[in-house]
C-alpha positions as CSV (number, residue, x, y, z in Angstrom):
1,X,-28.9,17.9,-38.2
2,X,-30.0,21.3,-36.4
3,X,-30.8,20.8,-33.0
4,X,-32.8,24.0,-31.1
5,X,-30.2,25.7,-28.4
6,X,-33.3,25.3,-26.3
7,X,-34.1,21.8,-26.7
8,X,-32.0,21.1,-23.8
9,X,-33.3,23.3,-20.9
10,X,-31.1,21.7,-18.3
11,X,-28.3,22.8,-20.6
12,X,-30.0,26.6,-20.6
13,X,-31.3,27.1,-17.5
14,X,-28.9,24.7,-15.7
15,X,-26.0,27.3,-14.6
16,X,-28.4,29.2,-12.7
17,X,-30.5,27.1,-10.8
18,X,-27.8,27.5,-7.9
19,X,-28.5,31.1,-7.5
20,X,-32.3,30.4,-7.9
21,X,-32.4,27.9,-4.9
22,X,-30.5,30.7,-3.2
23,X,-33.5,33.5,-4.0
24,X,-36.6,31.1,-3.5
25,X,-36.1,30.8,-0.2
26,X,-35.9,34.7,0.4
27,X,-38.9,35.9,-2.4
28,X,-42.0,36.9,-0.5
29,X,-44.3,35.9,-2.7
30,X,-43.0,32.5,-2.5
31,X,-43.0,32.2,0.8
32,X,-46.7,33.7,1.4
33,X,-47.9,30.9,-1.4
34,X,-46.4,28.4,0.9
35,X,-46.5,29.0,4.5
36,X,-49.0,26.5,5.0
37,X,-48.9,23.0,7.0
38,X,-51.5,21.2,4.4
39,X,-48.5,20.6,2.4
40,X,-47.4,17.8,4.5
41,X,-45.2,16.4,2.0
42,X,-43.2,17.5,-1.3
43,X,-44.8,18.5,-4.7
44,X,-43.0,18.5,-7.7
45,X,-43.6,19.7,-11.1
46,X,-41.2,20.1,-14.3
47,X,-40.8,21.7,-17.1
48,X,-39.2,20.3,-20.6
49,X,-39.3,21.0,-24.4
50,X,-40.9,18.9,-26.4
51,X,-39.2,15.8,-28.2
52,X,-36.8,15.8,-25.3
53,X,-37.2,14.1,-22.1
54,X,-34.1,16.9,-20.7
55,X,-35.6,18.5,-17.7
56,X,-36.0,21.4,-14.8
57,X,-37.4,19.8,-12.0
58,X,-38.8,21.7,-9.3
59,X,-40.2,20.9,-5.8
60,X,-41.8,22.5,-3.0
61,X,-42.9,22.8,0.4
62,X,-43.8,24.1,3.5
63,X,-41.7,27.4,3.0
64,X,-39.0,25.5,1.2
65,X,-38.1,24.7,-2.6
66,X,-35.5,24.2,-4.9
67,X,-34.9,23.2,-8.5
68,X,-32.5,21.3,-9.8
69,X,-32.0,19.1,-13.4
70,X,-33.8,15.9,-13.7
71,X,-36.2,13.5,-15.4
72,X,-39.8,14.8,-16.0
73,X,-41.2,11.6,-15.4
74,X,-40.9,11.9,-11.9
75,X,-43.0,15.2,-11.2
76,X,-46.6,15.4,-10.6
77,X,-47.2,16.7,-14.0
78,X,-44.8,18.3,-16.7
79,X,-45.3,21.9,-18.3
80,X,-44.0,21.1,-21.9
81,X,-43.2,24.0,-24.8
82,X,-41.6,24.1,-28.0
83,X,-37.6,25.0,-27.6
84,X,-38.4,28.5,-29.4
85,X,-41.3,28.8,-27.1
86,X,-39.2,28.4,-24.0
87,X,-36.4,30.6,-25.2
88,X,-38.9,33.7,-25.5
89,X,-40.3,33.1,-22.5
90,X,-36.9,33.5,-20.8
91,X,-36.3,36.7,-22.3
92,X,-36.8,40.3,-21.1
93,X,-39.4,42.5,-21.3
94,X,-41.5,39.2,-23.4
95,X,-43.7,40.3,-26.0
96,X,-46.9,38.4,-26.8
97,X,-47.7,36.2,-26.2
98,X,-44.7,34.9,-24.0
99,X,-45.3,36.6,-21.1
100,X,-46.6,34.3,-19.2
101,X,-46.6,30.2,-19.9
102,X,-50.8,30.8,-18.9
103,X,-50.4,32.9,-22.4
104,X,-49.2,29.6,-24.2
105,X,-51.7,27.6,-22.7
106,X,-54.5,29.9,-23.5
107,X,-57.8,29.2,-24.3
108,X,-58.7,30.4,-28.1
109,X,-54.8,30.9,-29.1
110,X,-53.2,27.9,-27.2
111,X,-49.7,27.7,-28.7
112,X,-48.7,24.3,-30.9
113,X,-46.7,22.0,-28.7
114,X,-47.6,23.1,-25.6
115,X,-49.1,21.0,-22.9
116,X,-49.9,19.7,-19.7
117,X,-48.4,16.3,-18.7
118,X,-49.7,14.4,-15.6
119,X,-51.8,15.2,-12.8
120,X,-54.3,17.9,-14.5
121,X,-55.5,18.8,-10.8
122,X,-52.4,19.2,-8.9
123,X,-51.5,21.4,-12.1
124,X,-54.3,23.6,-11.1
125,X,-54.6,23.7,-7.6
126,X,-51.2,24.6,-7.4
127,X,-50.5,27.0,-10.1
128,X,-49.9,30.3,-8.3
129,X,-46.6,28.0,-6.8
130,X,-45.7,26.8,-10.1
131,X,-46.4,30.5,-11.6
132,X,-44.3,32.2,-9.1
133,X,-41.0,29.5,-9.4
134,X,-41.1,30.2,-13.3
135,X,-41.5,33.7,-12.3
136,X,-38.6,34.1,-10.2
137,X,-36.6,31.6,-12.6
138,X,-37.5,34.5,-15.6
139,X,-35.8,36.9,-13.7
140,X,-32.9,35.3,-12.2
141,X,-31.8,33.5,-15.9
142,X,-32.6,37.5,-18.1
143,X,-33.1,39.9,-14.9
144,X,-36.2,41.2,-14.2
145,X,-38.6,43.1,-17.1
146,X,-38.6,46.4,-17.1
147,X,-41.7,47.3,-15.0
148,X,-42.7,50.7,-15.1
149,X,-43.0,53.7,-12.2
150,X,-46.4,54.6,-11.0
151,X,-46.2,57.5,-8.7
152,X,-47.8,57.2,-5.2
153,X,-51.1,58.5,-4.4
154,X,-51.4,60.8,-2.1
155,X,-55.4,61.9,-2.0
156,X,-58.3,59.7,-3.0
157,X,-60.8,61.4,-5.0
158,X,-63.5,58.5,-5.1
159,X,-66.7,58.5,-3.1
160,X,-68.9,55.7,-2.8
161,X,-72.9,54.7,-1.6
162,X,-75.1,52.0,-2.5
163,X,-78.5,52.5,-4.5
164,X,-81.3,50.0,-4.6
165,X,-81.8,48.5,-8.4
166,X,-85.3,46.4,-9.4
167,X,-83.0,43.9,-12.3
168,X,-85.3,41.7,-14.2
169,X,-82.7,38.6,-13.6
170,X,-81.1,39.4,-10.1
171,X,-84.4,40.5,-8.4
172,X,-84.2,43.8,-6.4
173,X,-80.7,44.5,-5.9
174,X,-78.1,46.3,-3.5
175,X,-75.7,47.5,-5.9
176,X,-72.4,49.5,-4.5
177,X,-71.3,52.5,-7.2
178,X,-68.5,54.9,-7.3
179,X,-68.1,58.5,-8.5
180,X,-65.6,60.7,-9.0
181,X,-64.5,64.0,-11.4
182,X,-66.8,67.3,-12.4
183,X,-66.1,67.3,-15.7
184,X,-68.9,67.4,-18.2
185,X,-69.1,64.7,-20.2
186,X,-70.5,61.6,-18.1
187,X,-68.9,58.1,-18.3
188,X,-70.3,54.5,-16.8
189,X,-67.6,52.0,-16.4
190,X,-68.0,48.0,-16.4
191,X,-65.4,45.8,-14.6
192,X,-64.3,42.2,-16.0
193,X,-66.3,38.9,-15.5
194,X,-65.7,37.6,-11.9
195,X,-64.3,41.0,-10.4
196,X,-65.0,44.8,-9.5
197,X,-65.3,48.4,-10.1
198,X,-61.9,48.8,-8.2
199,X,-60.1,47.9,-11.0
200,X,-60.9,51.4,-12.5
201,X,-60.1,53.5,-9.4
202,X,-56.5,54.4,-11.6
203,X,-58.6,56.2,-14.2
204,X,-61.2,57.4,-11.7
205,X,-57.9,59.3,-9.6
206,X,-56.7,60.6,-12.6
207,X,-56.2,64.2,-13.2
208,X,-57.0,64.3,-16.6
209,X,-60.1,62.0,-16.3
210,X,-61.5,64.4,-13.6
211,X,-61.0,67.6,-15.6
212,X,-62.6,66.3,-18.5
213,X,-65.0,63.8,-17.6
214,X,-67.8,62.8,-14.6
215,X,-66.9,59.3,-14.0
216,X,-69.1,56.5,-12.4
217,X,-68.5,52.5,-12.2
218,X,-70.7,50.0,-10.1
219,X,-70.1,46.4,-9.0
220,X,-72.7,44.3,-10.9
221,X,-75.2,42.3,-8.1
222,X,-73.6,39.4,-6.4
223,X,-69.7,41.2,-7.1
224,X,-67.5,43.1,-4.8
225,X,-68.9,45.5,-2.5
226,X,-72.6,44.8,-4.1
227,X,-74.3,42.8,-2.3
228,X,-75.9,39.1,-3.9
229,X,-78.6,38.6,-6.2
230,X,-81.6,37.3,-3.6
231,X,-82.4,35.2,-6.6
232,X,-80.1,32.8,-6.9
233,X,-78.4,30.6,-4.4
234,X,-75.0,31.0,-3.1
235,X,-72.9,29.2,-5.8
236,X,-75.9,30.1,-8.7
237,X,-74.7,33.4,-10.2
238,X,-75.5,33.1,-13.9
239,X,-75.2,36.4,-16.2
240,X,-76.6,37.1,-19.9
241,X,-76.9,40.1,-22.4
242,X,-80.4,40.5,-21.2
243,X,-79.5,40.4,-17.8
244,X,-76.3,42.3,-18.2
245,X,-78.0,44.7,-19.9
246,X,-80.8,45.7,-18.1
247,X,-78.8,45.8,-15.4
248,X,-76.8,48.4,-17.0
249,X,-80.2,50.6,-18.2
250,X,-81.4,50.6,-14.7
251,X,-78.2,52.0,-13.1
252,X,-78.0,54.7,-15.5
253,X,-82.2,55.5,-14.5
254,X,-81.5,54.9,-11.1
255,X,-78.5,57.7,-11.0
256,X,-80.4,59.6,-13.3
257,X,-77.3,59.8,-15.6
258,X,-77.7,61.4,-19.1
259,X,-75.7,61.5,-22.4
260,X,-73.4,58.9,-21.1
261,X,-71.0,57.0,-22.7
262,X,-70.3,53.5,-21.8
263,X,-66.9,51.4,-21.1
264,X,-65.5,48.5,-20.2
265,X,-63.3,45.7,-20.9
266,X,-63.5,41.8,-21.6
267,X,-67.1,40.5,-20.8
268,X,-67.6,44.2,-20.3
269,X,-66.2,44.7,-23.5
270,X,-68.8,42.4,-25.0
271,X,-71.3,44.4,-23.1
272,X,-70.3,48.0,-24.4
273,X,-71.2,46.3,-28.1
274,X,-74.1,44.4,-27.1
275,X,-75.4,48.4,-25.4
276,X,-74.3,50.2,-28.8
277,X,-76.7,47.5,-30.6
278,X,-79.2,48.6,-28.6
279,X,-78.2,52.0,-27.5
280,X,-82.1,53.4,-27.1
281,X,-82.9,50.7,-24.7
282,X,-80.0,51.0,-22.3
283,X,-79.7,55.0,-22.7
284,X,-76.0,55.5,-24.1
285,X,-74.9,58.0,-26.2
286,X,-71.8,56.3,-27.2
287,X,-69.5,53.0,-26.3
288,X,-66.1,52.5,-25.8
289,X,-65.4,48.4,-25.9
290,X,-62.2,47.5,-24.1
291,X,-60.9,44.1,-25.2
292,X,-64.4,43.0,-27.2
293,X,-65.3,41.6,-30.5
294,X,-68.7,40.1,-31.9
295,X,-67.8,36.5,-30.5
296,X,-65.1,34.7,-28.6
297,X,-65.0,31.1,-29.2
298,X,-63.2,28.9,-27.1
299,X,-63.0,25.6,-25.3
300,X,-64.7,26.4,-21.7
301,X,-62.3,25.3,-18.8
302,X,-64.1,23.9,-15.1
303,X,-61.1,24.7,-13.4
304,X,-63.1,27.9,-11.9
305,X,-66.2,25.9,-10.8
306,X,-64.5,22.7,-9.4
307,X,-65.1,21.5,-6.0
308,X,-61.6,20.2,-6.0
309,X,-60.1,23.4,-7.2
310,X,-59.3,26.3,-4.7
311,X,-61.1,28.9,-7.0
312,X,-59.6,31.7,-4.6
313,X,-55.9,30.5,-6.6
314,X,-57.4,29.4,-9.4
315,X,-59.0,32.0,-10.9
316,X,-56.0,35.0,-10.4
317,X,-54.0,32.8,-11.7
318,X,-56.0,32.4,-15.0
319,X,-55.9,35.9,-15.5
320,X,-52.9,36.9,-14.5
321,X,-50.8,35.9,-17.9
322,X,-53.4,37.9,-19.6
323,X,-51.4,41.4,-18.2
324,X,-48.5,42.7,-19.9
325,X,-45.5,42.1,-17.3
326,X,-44.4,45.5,-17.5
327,X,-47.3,47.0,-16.0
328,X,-46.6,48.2,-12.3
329,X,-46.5,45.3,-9.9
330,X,-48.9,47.1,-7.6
331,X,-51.9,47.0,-10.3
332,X,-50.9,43.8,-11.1
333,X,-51.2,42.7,-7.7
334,X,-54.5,44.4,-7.5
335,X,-56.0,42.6,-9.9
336,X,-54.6,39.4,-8.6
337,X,-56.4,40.4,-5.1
338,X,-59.7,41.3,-6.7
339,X,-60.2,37.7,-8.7
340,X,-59.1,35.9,-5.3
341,X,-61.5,38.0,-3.7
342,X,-65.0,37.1,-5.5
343,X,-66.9,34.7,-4.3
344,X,-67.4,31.2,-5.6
345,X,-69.0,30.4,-8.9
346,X,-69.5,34.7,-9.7
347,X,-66.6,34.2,-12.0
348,X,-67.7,31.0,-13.8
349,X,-71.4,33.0,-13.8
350,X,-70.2,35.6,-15.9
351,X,-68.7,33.5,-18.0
352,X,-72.0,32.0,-19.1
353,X,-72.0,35.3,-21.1
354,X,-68.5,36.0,-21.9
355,X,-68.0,32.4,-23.9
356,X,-71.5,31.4,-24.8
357,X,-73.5,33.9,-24.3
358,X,-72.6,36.9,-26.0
359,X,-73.3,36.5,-29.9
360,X,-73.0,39.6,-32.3
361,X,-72.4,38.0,-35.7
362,X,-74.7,39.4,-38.1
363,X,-75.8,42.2,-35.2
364,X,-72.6,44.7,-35.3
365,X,-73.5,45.7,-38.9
366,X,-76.2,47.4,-37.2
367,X,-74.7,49.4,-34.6
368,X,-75.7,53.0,-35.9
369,X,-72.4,54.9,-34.9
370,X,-74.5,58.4,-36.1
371,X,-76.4,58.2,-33.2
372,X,-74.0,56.1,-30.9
373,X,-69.8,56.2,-32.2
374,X,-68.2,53.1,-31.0
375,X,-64.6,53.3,-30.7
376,X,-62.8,49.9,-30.0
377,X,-59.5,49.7,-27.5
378,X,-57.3,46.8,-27.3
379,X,-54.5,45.9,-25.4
380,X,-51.6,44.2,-27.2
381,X,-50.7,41.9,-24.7
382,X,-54.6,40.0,-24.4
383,X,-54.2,36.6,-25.6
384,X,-57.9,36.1,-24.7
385,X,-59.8,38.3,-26.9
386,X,-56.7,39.9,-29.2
387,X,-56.4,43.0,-31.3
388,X,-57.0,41.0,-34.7
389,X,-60.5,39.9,-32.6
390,X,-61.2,43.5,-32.3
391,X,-60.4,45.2,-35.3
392,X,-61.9,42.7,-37.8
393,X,-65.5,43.2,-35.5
394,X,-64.7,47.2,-35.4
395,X,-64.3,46.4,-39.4
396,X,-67.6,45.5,-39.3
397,X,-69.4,48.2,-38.1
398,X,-69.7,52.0,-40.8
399,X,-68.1,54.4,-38.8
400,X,-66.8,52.5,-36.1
401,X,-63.2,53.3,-35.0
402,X,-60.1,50.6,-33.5
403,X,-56.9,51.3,-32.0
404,X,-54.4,48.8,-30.5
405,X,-52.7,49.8,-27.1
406,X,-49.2,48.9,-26.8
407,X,-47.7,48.1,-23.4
408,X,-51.2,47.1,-22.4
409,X,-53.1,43.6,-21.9
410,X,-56.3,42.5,-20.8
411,X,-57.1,44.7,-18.2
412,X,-55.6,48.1,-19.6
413,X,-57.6,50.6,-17.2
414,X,-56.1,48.5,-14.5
415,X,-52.6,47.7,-15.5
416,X,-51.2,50.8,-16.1
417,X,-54.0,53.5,-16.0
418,X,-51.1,56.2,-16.6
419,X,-50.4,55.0,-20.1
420,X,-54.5,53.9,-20.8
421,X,-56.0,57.6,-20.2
422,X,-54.2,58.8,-23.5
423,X,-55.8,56.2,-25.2
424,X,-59.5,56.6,-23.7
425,X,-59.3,60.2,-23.9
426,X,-58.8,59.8,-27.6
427,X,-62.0,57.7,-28.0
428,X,-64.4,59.7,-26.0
429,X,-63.1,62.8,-28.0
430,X,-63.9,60.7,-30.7
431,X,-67.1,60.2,-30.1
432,X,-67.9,63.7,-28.8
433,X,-66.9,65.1,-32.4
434,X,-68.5,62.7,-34.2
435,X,-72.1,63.5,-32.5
436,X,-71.2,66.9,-33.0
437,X,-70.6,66.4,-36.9
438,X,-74.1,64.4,-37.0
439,X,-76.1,67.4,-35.7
């Protein structure tokens, strides 16, 4: 009878677990995760395949950990995969969605076989540890994936102000915006539930984008650098299409902008196609949807609303399988930063939109892509709202244009904005001719 090569991790991953308890004492990100004193005594978690109770057992510390082979039944809880499943995770330069064991436990595409055994909280509130030790297992068992060079910056060609905006939802808001490029067509980018318009300050910088575009991106009220909604209380945030997209309507009045075409990805995403439905009301002349479709349905997680649950962890950590890993570590980090940096219940807010809110079945159809072109990007490596999401909505739509970005994941402006310009460029020229043709 066949047996799986992987069925036995300790057989696998056994030979190098010396040379990992070697580098987890040294890796900085490790040791950052850990320096802390409200540890006072040792976790451990494991990791198996399923049908066999052969395990890696892992514990950690204050500043200390180590791995070694052992039975799963005596960790805290048990991260459990198919044997095949495992095996592509270990590999190099992973494609999708093994890049991340968050990718197999996803929400709308969580793999067969794979799940959590044990303590569901201490699973959560200690997943950037657990994370980081399969991490740094990854690289010593294959080597490290092949991330790619991002040249330094050396000038910043952002500038930033606040502007007052009267929202119908949020009350009278103090919103923070950014602006960059003299080119002239005129672009508003939307950043991700739960985060900021820093994540687009790779495309903002670049050369290309400046030439050929006027860019702008604000942090909605109650995010980033904006300042909170004086409507709801600290903890309250909600968000909605007619929120979102009033919102929206009202910076582009406020900043006088005109002709403008709209982007931005995941709930933002969701936005750009709810705008394009009702392109007159919001005042956008065309919409370029980064990781959106008509309708995400998932199971909703209370991991990022949880009074039990450090959401400043928590909610990186959610997000961060959704990246390709060969993006540059620095954007990578970035985004890990701005999710840790939001504060509590903005994420979980949004989300209100992003799972249940946002409905277009039946509404796409309408989008009149003579008046405002809607060209679709997707990132290949998003197990949350996947190409296939994407293109069958774009399918949809008369006129409406899809394109799947390789090398790219949830957050492509962010992740490598290098490799994402090509793509975005494409979609506003897009857009640009096919107004032109209409005239």
């Amino acid at each position: 009878m066949y047996e799986h090569p992987w069925s036995s991790l300790s057989e696998q991953l056994g030979p190098v677990l010396p040379e990992f308890n070697r580098v987890v004492k040294e890796d900085p990100q490790y040791l950052a995760f850990t320096d802390t004193s409200h540890m006072p005594t040792p976790v451990s978690f494991a990791i198996k395949s399923v049908g066999n109770d052969d395990a890696i057992f892992f514990t950690f510390n204050q500043v200390t950990g180590h791995a070694r082979i052992g039975t799963h039944t005596d960790a805290v809880f048990t991260l459990v995969a198919l044997p095949s499943q495992w095996q592509n995770l270990f590999q190099r330069n992973p494609v999708m969605p093994y890049q991340s064991y968050w990718a197999l436990y996803g929400q709308n595409i969580r793999q067969d076989g794979v799940e959590v055994l044990g303590d569901q909280l201490a699973f959560a509130n200690y997943a950037h540890i657990w994370r980081t030790m399969l991490d740094l297992l990854h690289d010593v068992y294959c080597g490290p994936n092949d991330v790619s060079y991002q040249p330094e910056q050396d000038e910043d060609f952002i500038t930033g102000r606040y502007i007052f905006v009267p929202t119908k939802a949020w009350g009278r808001c103090k919103i923070f915006y950014e602006a960059s490029g003299t080119g002239p067509q005129g672009i508003l980018f939307l950043h991700t539930a739960g985060s900021d318009s820093r994540q687009y300050h790779g495309v903002m910088n670049d050369p290309r984008m400046r030439h050929r575009c006027t860019m702008y991106a604000f942090d909605l009220p109650s995010h980033g650098r904006s300042f909170p909604s004086p409507v709801y209380p600290a903890g309250g945030h909600t968000n909605s299409e007619d929120a979102y997209l009033d919102c929206i309507a009202k910076v582009i009045k406020t900043l006088g902008l005109k002709k403008i075409i709209l982007c931005g990805a995941s709930m933002a995403g969701q936005a750009c196609i709810a705008a394009a439905i009702r392109a007159d009301e919001v005042g956008i002349m065309g919409s370029i949807p980064l990781q959106g479709c008509e309708r995400v349905e998932m199971y909703r997680e209370w991991y990022d609303k949880s009074p039990l649950i450090n959401s400043a962890t928590f909610n990186p950590e959610w997000v961060y399988g959704m990246m390709c890993p060969m993006a540059p570590a620095e954007n990578r980090r970035l985004l890990w930063h701005t999710y840790s940096a939001q504060a509590y219940g903005v994420y979980h807010g949004d989300l209100d939109f992003y799972f249940n809110g946002w409905d277009g079945r039946g509404r796409v159809e309408g989008i009149d892509t003579t008046r405002c072109p809607i060209f679709f990007l997707t990132g290949e490596y998003d197990w949350s709202n996947t190409p296939e999401m994407s293109e069958e909505t774009a399918r949809k739509i008369p006129g409406a244009r899809f394109k799947r970005m390789p090398a790219l994941g949830h957050f492509p402006a962010t992740e490598n904005p290098g490799l994402f310009v090509g793509h975005l460029l494409e979609a506003i020229e897009h857009i640009l001719g096919s107004l032109k043709c209409g005239e």
